[in-house]
C-alpha positions in Angstrom: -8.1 -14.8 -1.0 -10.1 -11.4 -2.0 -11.2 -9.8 -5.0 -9.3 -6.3 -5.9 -10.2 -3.7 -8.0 -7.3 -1.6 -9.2 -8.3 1.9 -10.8 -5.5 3.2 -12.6 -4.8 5.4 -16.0 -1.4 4.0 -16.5 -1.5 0.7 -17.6 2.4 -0.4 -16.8 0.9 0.6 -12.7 -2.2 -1.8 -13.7 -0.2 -4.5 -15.3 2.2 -4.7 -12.0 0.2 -4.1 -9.2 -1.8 -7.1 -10.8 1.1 -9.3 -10.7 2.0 -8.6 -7.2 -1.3 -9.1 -6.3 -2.0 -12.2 -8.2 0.9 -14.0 -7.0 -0.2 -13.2 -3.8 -3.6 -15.3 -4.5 -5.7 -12.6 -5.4 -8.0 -12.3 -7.7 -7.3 -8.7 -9.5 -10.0 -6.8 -11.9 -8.3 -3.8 -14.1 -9.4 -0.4 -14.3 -8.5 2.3 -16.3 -11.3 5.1 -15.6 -14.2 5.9 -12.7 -17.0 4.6 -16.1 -15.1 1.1 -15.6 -14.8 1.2 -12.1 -18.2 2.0 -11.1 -19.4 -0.8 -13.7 -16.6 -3.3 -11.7 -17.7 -1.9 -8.3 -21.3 -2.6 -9.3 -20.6 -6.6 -11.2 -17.5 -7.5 -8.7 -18.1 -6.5 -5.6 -14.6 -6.4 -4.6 -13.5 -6.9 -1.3 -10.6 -4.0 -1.7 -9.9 -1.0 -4.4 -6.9 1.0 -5.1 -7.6 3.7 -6.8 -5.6 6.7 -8.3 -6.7 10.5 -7.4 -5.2 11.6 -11.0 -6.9 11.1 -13.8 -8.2 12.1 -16.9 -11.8 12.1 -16.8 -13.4 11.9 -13.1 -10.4 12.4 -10.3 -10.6 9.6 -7.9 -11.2 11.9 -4.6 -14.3 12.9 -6.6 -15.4 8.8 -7.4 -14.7 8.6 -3.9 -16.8 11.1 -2.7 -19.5 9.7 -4.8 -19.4 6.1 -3.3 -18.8 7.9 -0.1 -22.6 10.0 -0.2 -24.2 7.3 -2.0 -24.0 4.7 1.2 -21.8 2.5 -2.0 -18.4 3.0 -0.1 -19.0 -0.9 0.8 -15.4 -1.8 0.7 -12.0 -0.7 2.2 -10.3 1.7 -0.4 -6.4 2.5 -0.7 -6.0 6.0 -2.1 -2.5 6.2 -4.7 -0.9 9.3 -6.2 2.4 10.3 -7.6 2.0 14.2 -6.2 0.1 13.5 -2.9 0.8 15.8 -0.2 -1.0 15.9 3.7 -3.9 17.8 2.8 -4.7 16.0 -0.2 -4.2 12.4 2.2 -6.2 14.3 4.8 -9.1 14.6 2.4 -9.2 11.3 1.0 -9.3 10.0 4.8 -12.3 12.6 5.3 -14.3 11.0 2.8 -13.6 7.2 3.4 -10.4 6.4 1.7 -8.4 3.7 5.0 -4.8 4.4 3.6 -3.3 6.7 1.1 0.3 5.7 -0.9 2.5 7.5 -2.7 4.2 6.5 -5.9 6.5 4.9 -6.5 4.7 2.5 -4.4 7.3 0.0 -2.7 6.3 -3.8 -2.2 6.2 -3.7 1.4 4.0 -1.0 1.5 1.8 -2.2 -1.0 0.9 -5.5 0.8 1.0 -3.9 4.2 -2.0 -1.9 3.0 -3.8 -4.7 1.2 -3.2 -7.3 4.3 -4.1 -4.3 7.3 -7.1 -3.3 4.5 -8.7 -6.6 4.0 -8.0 -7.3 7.8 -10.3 -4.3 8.9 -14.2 -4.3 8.6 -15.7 -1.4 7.2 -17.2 1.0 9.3 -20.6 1.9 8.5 -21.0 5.3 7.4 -23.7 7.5 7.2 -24.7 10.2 4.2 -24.3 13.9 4.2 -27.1 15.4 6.9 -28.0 11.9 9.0 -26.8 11.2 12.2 -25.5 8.3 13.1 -26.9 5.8 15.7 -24.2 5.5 17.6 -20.6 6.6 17.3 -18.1 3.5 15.6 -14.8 3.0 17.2 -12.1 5.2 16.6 -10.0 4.4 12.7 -6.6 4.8 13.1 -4.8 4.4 9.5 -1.5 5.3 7.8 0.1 7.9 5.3 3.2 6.9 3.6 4.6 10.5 1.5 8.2 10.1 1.0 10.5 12.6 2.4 8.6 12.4 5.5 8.3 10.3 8.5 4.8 8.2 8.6 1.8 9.8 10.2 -1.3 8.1 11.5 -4.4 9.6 10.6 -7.3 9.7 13.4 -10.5 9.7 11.9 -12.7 10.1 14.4 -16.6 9.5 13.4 -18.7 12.6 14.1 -22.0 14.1 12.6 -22.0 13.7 8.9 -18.3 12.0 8.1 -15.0 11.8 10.0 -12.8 14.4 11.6 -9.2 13.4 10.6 -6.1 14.3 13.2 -2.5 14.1 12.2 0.1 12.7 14.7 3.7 11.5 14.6 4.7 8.1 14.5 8.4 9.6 15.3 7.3 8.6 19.2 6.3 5.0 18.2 10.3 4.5 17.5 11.3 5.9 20.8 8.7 3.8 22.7 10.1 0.4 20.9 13.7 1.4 22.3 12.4 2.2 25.6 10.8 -1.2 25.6 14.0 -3.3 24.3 13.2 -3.3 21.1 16.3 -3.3 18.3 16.1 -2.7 14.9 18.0 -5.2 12.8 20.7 -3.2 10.7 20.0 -5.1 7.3 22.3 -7.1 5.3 26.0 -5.4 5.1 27.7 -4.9 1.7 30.6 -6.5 2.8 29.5 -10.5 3.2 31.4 -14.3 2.9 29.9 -16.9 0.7 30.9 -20.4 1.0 32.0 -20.9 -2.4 32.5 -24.6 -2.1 29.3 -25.8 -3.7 28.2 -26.1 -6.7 27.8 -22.6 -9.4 24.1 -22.5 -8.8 23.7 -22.9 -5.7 26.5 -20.2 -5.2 25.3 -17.9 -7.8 22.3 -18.0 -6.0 23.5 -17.2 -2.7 25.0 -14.4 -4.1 22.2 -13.0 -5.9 19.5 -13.2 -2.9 22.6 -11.7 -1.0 22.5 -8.8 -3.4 19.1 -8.1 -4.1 18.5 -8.3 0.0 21.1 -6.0 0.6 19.7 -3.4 -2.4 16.1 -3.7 -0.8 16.8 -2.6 2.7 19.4 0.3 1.1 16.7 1.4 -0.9 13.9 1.3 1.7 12.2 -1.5 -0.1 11.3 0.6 -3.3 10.9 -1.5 -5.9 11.3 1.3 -8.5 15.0 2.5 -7.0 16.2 -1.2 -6.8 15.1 -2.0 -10.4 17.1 1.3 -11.4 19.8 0.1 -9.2 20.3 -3.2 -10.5 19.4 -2.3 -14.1 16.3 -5.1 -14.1 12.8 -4.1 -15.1 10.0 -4.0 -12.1 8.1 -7.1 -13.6 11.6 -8.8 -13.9 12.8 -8.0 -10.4 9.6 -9.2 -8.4 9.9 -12.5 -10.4 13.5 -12.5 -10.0 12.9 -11.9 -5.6 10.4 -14.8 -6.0 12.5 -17.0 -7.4 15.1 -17.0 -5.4 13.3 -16.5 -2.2 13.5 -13.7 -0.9 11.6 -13.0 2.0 8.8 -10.3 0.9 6.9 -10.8 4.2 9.8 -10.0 6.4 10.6 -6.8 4.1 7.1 -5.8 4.9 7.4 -6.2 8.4 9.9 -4.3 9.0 8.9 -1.6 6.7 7.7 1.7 8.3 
């Protein structure tokens, strides 16, 4: 599994995303300012950072831009924010960042960001006045703000950085239903449960029942089904794992 570096001021957003990560056999390294994460960048190596744009002392569009002109942006990094908006994703894509999520970060986006981040190579990238040798292949990666439909981000390589282009992803879902493609409508509210077995087993049917249901209603945001169901985050994504829930399939068929 890889090494991540999550940069972070608010230490209940370190303390969860490195439980999540962790349980998914990750190896997690804790930041809570750009002095510790250039010291982790430099001693881990990691194979992946998320990092927040606000906070107190350097922003992290600015430690970005940093790694970015000093030839360190080595890794794939996953830009998070709780007041992102397009331009501000735009400009994080300009200067290296592959993905850009908004908080409340759900659990399906999370991972779908780590997996499609760690599946990716870095492109090499060139600093401020060079030219590169040859022109890379053409980066295609994902905003998530909520409110809005996803858009895909084109960044295409050109003299001194990447040129980023906006398009809809609103044409994807009318190409998957021209295809044949359905969309499964989730668990209903209104469901049977063979109550002929034993309390736990039944309890447990029930619960995995209700927490499925809550997940898809909510859109997989882990925040909104924690207020729902009156469980705290940390509780909940123990709770989903213990019952087994099906995380991956959540992620797949978030978007």
């Amino acid at each position: 599994m890889a090494n991540i570096l999550v940069v972070d001021d608010e230490m209940g957003i370190r303390a969860l995303l490195q439980e999540i990560l962790t349980d998914e056999g990750h190896s997690v390294e804790l930041a809570e300012n750009a002095a510790q994460a250039r010291m982790l960048r430099e001693r881990q190596r990691p194979d992946l950072v998320l990092l927040d744009i606000w906070m107190p002392d350097v922003d992290g569009i600015t430690l970005l831009k940093e790694w970015n002109s000093g030839a360190q942006l080595t890794m794939p990094v996953i830009m998070m924010s709780g007041h992102g908006t397009i331009d501000t994703a735009v400009e994080a894509t300009k200067y290296g960042a592959m993905a850009f999520l908004e908080k409340p970060i759900t659990l399906q986006k999370l991972l779908r960001a780590v997996e499609q981040g760690l599946a990716k190579p870095q492109p090499a990238r060139t600093g401020p006045g060079e030219v590169a040798a040859s022109l890379a292949p053409q980066r295609l990666d994902r905003i998530d703000l909520p409110g809005s439909e996803p858009v895909v981000v084109s960044a295409a390589p050109v003299h001194g950085g990447y040129v980023p282009t906006i398009q809809s992803l609103n044409s994807h879902a009318h190409q998957a239903v021209s295809a044949g493609i359905t969309m499964a409508s989730g668990p209903q509210a209104d469901q049977s449960f063979n109550l002929d077995r034993p309390l736990r087993e039944a309890r447990d049917a029930f619960e995995k029942a209700y927490f499925e249901f809550h997940l898809v209603r909510e859109n997989g945001s882990m925040t909104r089904v924690a207020e729902r169901t009156g469980l705290e985050r940390t509780h909940l994504y123990r709770k989903l794992k213990q019952l087994g829930v099906d995380l991956s399939r959540n992620k797949r068929g978030a978007g």
